[in-house]
C-alpha positions in Angstrom: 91.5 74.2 46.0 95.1 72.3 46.1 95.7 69.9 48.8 98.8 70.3 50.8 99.4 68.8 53.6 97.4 68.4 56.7 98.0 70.3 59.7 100.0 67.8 61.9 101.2 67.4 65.2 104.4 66.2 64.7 105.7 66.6 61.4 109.1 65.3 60.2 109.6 67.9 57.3 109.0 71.7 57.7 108.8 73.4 54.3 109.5 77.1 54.4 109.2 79.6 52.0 109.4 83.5 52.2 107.6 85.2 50.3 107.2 89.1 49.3 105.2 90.8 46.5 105.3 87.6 43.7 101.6 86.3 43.9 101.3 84.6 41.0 104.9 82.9 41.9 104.4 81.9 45.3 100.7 80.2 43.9 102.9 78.4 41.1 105.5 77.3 44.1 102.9 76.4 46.7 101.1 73.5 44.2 104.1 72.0 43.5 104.4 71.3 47.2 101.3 70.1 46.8 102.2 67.5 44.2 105.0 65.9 46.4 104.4 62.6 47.1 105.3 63.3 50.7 102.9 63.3 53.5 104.7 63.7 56.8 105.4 67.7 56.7 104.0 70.7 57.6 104.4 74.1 54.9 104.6 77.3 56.5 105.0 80.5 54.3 106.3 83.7 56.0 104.8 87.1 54.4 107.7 89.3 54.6 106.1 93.0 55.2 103.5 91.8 52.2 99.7 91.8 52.7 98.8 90.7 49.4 101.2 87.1 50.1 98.7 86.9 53.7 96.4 87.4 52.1 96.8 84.8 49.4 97.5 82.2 51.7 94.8 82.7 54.0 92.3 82.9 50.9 93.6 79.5 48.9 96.0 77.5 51.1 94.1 77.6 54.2 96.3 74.3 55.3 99.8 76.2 55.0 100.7 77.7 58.4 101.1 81.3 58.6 103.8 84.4 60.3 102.7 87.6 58.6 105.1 90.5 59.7 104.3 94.3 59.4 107.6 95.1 57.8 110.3 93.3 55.4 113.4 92.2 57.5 115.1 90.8 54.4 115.7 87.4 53.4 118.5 86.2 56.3 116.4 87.3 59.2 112.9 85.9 57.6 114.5 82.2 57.1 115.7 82.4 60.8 112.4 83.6 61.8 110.4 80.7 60.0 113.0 78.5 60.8 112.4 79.3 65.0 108.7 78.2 64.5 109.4 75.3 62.4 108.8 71.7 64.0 110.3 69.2 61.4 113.4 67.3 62.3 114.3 68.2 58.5 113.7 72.0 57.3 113.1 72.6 53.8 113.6 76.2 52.5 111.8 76.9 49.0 112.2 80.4 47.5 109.2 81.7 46.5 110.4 82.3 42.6 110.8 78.7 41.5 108.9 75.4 41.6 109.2 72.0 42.6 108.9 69.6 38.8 109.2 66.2 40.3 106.5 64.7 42.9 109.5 62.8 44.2 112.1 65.5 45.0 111.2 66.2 48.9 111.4 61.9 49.6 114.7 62.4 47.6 115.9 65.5 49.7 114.7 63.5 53.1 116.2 60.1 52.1 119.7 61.7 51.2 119.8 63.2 54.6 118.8 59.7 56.7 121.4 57.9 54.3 124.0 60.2 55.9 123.8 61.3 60.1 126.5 63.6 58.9 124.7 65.5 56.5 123.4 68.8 57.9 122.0 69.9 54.3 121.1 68.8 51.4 121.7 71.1 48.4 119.4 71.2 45.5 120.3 72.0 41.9 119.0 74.8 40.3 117.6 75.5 36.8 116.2 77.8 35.0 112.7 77.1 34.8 111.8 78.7 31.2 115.2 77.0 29.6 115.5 73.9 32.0 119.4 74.5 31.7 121.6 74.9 35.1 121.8 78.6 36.0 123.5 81.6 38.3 126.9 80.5 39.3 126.1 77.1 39.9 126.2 76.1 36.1 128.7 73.5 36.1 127.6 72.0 39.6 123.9 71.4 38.0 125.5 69.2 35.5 127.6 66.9 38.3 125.5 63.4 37.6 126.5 62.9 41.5 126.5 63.5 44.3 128.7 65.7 46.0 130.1 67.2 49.3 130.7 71.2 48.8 131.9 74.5 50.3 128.2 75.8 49.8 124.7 75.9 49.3 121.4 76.9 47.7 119.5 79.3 50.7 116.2 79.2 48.7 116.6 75.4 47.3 118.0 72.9 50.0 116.8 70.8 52.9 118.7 71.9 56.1 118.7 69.3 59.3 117.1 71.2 62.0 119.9 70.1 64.5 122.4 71.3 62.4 121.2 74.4 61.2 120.1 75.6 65.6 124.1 74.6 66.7 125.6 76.4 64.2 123.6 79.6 65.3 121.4 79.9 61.9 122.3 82.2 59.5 124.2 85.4 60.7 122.1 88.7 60.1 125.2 90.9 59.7 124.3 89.5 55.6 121.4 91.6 53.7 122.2 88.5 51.4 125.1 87.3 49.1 127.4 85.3 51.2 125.0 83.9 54.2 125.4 80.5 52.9 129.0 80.1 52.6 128.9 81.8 55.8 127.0 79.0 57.4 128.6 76.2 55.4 132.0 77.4 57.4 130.4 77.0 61.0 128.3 74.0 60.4 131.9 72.2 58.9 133.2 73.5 62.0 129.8 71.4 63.9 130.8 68.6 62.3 128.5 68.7 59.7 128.6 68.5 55.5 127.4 69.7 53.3 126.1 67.4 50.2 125.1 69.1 46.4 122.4 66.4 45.4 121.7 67.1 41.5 119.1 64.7 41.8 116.9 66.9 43.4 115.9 70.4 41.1 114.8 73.4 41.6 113.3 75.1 39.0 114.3 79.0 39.6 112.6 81.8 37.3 115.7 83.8 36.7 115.0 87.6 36.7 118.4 88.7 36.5 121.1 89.4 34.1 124.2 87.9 32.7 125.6 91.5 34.2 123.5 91.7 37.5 124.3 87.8 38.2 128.2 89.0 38.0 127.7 91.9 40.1 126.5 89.6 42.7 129.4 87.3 42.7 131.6 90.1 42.9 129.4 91.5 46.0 129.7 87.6 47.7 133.5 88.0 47.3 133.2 91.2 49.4 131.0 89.7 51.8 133.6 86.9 52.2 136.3 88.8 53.9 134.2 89.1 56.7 133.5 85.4 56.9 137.1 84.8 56.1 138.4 87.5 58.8 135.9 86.5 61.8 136.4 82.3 61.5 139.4 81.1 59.5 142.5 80.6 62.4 145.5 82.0 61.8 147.7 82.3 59.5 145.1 81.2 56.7 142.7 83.9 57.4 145.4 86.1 55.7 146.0 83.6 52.8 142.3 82.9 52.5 141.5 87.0 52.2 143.9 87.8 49.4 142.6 84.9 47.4 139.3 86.0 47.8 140.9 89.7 46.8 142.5 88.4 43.9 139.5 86.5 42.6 137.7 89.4 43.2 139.8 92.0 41.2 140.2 89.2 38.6 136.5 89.1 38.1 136.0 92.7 38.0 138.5 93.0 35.2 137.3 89.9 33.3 133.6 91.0 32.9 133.9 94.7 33.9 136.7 96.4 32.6 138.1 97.1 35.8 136.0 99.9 36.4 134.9 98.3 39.7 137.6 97.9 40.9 138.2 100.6 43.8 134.4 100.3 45.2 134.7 96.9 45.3 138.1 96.7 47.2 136.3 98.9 49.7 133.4 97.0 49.9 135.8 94.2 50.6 137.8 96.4 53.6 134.2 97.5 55.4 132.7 93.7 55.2 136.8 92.5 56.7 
């Protein structure tokens, strides 16, 4: 049986991953977590609607704290959720796809933050773990040899200061994903906090998706932006903000698409504005 962490009182470090129908993923994740050289944290695992993942944890990780729900609520919801029960100063969200390579990466993600008060999170950069190259739209930035402030963030690979992360209101569950991040990024600026992409830290991500299904996405965060964009930039540069985001959009579309999602993608744009 893996040795995670004890059970402690007052924990500094929360680790939290969601977890839904991937078994033999969430084991792989969950001793990694136990490699870490990092003893002051508690790991808590939230079984989204999934009775196998309880069941699971219950079986072999007896240490990891558990909140089983009876039904999915999607990915936003479920990191508020964990995040509410949490009782680390720091709050480390692990998706449940992807592993942890480095005994050293949660001291890294924890000294980063203490280096910096104004650091609400701590970014992680993600690989692909069969390939070990950066992947998803986050290529370039997992080749940056430094540290970085940045207008976004990996959900299911970062370290989020709890502070931070309880005054700018958590994530906003208006999102069934794609965009929640950015989302955030905006209001916690807006706190007065950053946020810093730390490609010293990795998260090795097994990517399930396509070169066509990770462009889709992009083009379905663009849509999600204009209601970001329309519901916190002041004026006038909500306007200017959401034809850029249009225009990127549309360019996208044509670029990798053919155009031919163009008009369900403009109003996808107009319902999320």
């Amino acid at each position: 049986m893996l040795r995670l962490p004890r059970r402690l009182e007052n924990p500094l470090v929360s680790v939290l991953v969601l977890s839904r129908r991937r078994p033999a993923r969430l084991r792989a994740l969950l001793a990694s977590v136990a490699q870490q050289d990092y003893a002051n944290a508690e790991v808590r695992v939230l079984a989204n609607g999934c009775a196998e993942t309880a069941a699971l944890v219950r079986a072999e990780f007896p240490q990891v704290l558990l909140t089983e729900l009876a039904e999915n609520v999607g990915c936003v919801a479920g990191r508020n959720r964990i995040a509410a029960e949490a009782r680390g100063e720091f709050l480390v969200f692990l998706d449940d796809d992807g592993e942890l390579r480095a005994a050293d990466i949660v001291s890294k993600l924890v000294a980063a933050a203490q280096a910096d008060a104004r650091v609400g999170v701590v970014s992680m950069a993600l690989y692909n773990a069969a390939s070990d190259e950066p992947t998803g739209w986050r290529r370039t930035l997992g080749k940056l040899p430094f540290p970085c402030y940045h207008a976004s963030f990996a959900g299911g690979a970062c370290l989020m200061r709890a502070a931070a992360f309880r005054a700018a209101g958590g994530y906003d569950e208006a999102f069934s994903g794609f965009g929640e991040e950015f989302d955030l990024t905006v209001r916690l600026y807006a706190a007065g906090w950053a946020v810093l992409h730390f490609p010293d830290a990795a998260f090795h991500h097994h990517v399930e998706k396509t070169d066509e299904e990770w462009r889709l996405q992009v083009s379905d965060g663009y849509a999600h932006l204009q209601y970001t964009i329309w519901r916190l930039y002041p004026s006038p540069w909500w306007f200017l903000a959401s034809m850029k985001a249009l225009a990127t959009q549309a360019w996208i579309d044509v670029r990798h698409h053919g155009g031919r999602h163009l008009v369900s993608e403009f109003a996808k744009s107009h319902v999320w504005a």
